[in-house]
C-alpha positions as CSV (number, residue, x, y, z in Angstrom):
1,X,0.0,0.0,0.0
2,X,1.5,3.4,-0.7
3,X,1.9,5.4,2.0
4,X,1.0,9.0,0.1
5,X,-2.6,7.1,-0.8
6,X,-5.2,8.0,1.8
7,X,-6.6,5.0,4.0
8,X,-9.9,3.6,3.5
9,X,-12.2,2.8,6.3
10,X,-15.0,0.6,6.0
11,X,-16.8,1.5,9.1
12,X,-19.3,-0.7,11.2
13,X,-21.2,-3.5,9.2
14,X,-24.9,-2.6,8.4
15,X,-25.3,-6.0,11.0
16,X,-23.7,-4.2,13.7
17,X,-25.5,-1.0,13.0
18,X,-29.0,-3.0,13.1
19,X,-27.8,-4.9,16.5
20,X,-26.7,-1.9,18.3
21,X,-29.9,-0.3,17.6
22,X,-32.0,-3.1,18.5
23,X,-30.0,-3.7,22.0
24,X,-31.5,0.1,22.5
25,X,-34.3,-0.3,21.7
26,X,-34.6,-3.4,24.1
27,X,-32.7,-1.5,26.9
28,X,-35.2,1.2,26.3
29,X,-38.0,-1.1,27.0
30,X,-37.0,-2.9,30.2
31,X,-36.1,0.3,31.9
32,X,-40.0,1.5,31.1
33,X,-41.4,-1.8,32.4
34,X,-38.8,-2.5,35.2
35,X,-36.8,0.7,35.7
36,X,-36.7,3.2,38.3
37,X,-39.4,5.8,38.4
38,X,-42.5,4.0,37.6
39,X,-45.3,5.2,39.8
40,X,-47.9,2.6,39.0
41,X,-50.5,5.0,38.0
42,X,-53.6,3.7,36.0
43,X,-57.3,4.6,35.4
44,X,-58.2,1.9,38.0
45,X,-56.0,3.2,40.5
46,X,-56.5,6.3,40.3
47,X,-60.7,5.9,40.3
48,X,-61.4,3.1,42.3
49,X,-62.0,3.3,45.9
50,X,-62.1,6.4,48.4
51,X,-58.2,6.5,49.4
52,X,-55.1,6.8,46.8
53,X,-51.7,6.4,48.3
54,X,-48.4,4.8,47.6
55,X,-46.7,3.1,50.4
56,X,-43.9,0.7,51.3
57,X,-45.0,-2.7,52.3
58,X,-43.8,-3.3,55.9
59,X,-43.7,-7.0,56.5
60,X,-45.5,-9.9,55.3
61,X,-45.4,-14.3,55.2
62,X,-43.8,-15.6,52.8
63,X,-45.3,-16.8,51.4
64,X,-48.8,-16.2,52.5
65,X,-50.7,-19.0,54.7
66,X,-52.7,-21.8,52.3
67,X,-55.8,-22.1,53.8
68,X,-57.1,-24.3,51.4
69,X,-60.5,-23.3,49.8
70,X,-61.0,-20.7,52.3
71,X,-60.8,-17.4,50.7
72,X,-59.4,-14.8,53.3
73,X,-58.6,-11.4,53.6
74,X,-54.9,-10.8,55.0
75,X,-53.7,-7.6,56.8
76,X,-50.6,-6.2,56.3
77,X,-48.7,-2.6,57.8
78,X,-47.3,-0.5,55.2
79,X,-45.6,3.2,55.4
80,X,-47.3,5.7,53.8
81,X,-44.6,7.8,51.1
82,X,-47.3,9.7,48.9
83,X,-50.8,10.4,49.2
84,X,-52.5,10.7,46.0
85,X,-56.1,11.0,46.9
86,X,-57.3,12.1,50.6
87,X,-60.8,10.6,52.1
88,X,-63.3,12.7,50.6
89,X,-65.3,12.1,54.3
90,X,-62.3,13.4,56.4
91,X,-62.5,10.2,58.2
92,X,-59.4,9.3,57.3
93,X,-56.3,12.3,57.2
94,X,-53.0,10.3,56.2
95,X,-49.8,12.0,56.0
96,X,-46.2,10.4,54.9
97,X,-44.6,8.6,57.1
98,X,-48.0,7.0,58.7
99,X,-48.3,3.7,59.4
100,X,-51.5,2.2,57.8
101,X,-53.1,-1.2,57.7
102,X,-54.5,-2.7,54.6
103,X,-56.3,-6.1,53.9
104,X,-55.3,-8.0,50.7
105,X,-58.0,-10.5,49.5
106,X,-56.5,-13.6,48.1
107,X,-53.2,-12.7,48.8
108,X,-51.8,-15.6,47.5
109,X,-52.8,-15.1,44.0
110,X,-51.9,-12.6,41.5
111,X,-54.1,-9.5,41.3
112,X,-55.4,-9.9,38.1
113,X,-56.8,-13.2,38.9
114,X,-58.8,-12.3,41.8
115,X,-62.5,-13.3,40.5
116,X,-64.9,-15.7,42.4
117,X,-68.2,-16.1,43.6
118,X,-67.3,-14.5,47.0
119,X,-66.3,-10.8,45.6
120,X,-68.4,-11.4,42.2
121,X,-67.6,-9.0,39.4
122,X,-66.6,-5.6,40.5
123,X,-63.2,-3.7,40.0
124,X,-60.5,-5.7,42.3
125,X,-57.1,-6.3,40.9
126,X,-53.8,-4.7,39.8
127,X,-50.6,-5.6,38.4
128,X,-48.7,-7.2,41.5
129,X,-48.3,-11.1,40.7
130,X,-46.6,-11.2,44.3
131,X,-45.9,-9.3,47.3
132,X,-42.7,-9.0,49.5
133,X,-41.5,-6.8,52.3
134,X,-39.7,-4.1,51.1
135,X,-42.1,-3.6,48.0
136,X,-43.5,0.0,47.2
137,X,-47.2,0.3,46.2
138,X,-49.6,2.3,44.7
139,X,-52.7,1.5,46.4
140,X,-56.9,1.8,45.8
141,X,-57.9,1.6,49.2
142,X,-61.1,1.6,50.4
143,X,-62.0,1.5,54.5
144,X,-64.8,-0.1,56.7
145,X,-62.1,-3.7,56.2
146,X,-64.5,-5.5,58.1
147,X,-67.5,-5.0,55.7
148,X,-65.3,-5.3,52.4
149,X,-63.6,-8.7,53.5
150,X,-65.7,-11.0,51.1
151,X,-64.8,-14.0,54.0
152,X,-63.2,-12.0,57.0
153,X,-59.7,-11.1,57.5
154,X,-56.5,-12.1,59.2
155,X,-55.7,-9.7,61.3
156,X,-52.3,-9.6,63.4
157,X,-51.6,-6.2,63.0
158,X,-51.6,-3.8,66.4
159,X,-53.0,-1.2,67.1
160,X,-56.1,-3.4,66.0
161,X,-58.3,-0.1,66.1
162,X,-56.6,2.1,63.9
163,X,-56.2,2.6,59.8
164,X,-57.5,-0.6,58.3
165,X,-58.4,-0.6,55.1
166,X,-59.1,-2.7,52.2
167,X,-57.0,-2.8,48.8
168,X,-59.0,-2.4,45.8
169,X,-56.2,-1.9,43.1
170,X,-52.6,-2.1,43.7
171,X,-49.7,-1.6,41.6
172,X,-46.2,-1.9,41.8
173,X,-44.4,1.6,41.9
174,X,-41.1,2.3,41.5
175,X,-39.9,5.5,43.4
């Protein structure tokens, strides 16, 4: 090769190009399904019940009891981070950093699959397929617990007087 010729460069291969592009495109994807930032705001959540809030799940079994065919409501004790939606009634006035108590029907089963006989047909769900302490939620809350649980509720939560309420839609959130 003469050394007074300029050098030719072929550059990436059209292959690479399309692979690079498609690992962003991928990357791009995860982080809006699994990334940081996701506040798990829906039309459900944000409708159903009186009570909006996102909170940090405190403890719970893991994995939840198996009670056979008894369908139960299970009380867990989450911190409050955000309130979305205050009680309309005033019953209720939740600030961060409060400690609430909220009844999961089903908990064992992924909340898009909560439909039987017991709750019937009306809005319950969301996208959490399990829950774990630690997890931050976005939460459709509704109180009176003791009425809404379709089959009672497990209840080992204290003070046993104070902020129970039951989930109506929850969703992961990321903060």
């Amino acid at each position: 090769m003469d050394s007074s010729s300029p050098r030719q460069h072929g550059g990436p291969s059209s292959i690479r190009g399309v692979l690079v592009i498609a690992a962003v495109a991928i990357g791009i994807c995860l982080l809006a399904r699994f990334g940081r930032g996701g506040t798990g705001e829906d039309g459900n959540v944000t409708t159903l019940g009186r009570i909006e809030v996102t909170a940090r799940l405190l403890d719970c079994p893991d994995p939840f009891p198996d009670l056979g065919a008894y369908r139960y409501t299970y009380v867990v004790p989450y911190e409050v981070l955000q309130v979305h939606r205050r009680d309309p009634q005033g019953k209720y006035v939740l600030k961060r950093g409060d400690r609430i108590f909220v009844g999961h029907y089903q908990p064992r089963l992924p909340r898009s699959k909560i439909r039987d006989a017991d709750w019937g047909w009306s809005p319950l769900g969301g996208d959490v397929t399990r829950m774990a302490t630690g997890d931050v939620h976005r939460m459709a809350l509704d109180y009176e617990l003791a009425a809404l649980a379709p089959s009672g509720a497990i209840d080992y939560c204290f003070p046993p007087e104070v902020n129970r309420f039951f989930a109506v839609w929850i969703n992961l959130a990321r903060p």
